[in-house]
Each structure stands twice: as structure tokens, then as C-alpha cells.
C-alpha angles and dihedrals in degrees: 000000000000118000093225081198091045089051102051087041087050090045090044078055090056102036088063093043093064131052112265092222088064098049148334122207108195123178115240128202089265085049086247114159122241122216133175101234109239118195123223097269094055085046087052095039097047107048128080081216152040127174149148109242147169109221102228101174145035138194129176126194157174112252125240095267095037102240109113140030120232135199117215121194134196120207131189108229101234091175138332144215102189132032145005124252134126118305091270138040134187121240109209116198141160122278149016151152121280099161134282085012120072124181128189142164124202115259093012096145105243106209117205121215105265103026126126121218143158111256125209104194141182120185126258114213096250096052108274128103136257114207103232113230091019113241090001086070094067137083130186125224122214135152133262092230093202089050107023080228111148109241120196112208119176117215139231111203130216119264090022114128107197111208124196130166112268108185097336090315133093107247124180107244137183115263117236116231110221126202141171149144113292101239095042097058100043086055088047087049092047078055099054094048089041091054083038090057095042089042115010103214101031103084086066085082112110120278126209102249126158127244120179091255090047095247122129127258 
């Protein structure tokens, strides 16, 4: 069962650990989580790093003042479109079960052993990664079964509010689900680093990735 005290205590943690111009995660009365909506170019624009993974190892703990219980997660790095860095890197997030306690917050992604995803990262102090945007830093990777083509989706969790200005004021928008062909977006991702080194700025411009409805992200 969730420790509603535990949880705030664990979001007010993160919320220090990233930078406040990237995301904001706020509790609501239905416990619903709030977050700012950040397109692809200010996810690519704003993490150190950005791969394609399996996640291989998990450890969950207790942190050092006992207050809250956090989830890290290894990844093998399969490719990558931004940074440099060793072949594997470490995801930290909030919750977890260490019996008989279990902690959760709504729209914290949750990795399986095995599962291959797209990371958007930005670096912790002690080593580990943060995913920037929260949940909106993570895709997940499944395949076409007709095609074996690796397909990444990102995901829009239940509970999860997405804010974004809308003429000078905060409105709550819907989320666009992208999704696209594992190889193409991380070349269009190589792209958009390669225009933001040459022109910081310019690689916040749209790019044509697809979403199942054939919007734009």
C-alpha cells in the first residue's frame, strides 16, 4: 500500500534534483500527477543523453534517511543518438517494494528486466540518471509482429495531467503519443543534435515524427 506522506516527501526529492525549467511533477486532490509537456526537440535539447537500452538489473533501497524507497535500474546501451558515456548507465527513480512497504507515485515509469526502451537522460550528482521530463523521457520499444521492425511508442500514463502555455497562461493539454521506427528516430535525433551544435536554438523546430493518428509530437 502507498505511504501518501512518504510519496509527497519522495516527489519534493526529485523535484530539487532536476532543474525546474525542464519539469514539475505536483500532487492533485485525486493524487493525479502534473507535469509541464515537453516536445521532442526540448527532450533532445535538454538531456546529456539519449540511447537505446535493455534494461539487465534492479535494486531497490531504502535511501540514506530512510524516508523514501528508490528503484535503480541498469541498462545495456544497445545505440545511441546523444552523448558519450560507458556502455551502461543506471536510471534512478522514485518507489518500490521492500516488503512489507510498498511506495509509489502516479505516472513514475516502472522497467522490466529485459525491456528495451529510448532513454532521455540528464545526469544526478552521484552517477546515476535522471529521466528528463519524467515519464515523458522514456519509449518504449516493441516489435511490429507482422514486420520484426522495432517500433518506439512513448507512453501517457494514467493519472498524469500535461500542462503547456497557451497564450501566457498554463492550460491542461492532450499528450501526443509518438511513435516511430527505432532507427529513424534516432537518425532524426543524431539530426537534431548535429543543427543544435552548429545553431543552438534551431533544432527546436518541429520534426516529422509519427504518431498513430498521424499528428506531430
Amino acid at each position: 500500500m502507498s505511504n501518501p506522506g512518504a510519496i509527497r516527501t519522495g516527489r519534493a526529492c526529485l523535484a530539487a534534483s532536476l532543474a525546474l525549467t525542464i519539469w514539475f511533477a505536483t500532487p492533485s486532490p485525486a493524487g493525479a500527477t502534473t507535469l509541464r509537456r515537453i516536445d521532442l526537440p526540448e527532450l533532445v535539447a535538454h538531456a546529456d543523453q539519449i540511447v537505446h537500452a535493455r534494461a539487465i538489473e534492479k535494486k531497490v533501497y531504502w535511501n540514506a534517511a530512510g524516508t523514501q524507497i528508490n528503484t535503480d535500474t541498469l541498462f545495456d546501451i544497445l545505440d545511441q543518438a546523444k552523448g558519450q558515456g560507458p556502455k551502461r548507465l543506471t536510471v534512478t527513480m522514485l518507489g518500490g517494494r521492500i516488503d512489507p512497504v510498498e511506495m509509489s507515485a502516479v505516472g513514475t515509469p516502472v522497467f522490466e528486466i529485459g525491456e528495451e526502451v529510448l532513454l532521455f537522460t540528464s545526469p544526478r550528482p552521484d552517477g546515476m540518471k535522471n529521466l528528463v521530463g519524467y515519464s515523458q523521457g522514456v519509449m518504449r520499444v516493441h516489435e511490429d509482429p507482422q514486420t520484426g521492425e522495432k517500433i518506439a511508442s512513448s507512453e501517457v500514463p494514467v493519472g498524469t495531467t500535461y500542462l503547456q502555455a497557451v497564450g501566457g497562461r498554463a492550460q491542461a493539454v492532450r499528450p501526443a503519443r509518438m511513435q516511430a521506427p527505432v532507427p529513424a528516430l534516432l537518425d532524426q535525433i543524431r539530426q537534431m543534435v548535429a543543427v543544435e551544435g552548429a545553431a543552438p536554438g534551431l533544432s527546436r523546430k518541429p520534426v516529422p515524427v509519427a504518431t498513430p493518428d498521424g499528428g506531430r509530437p
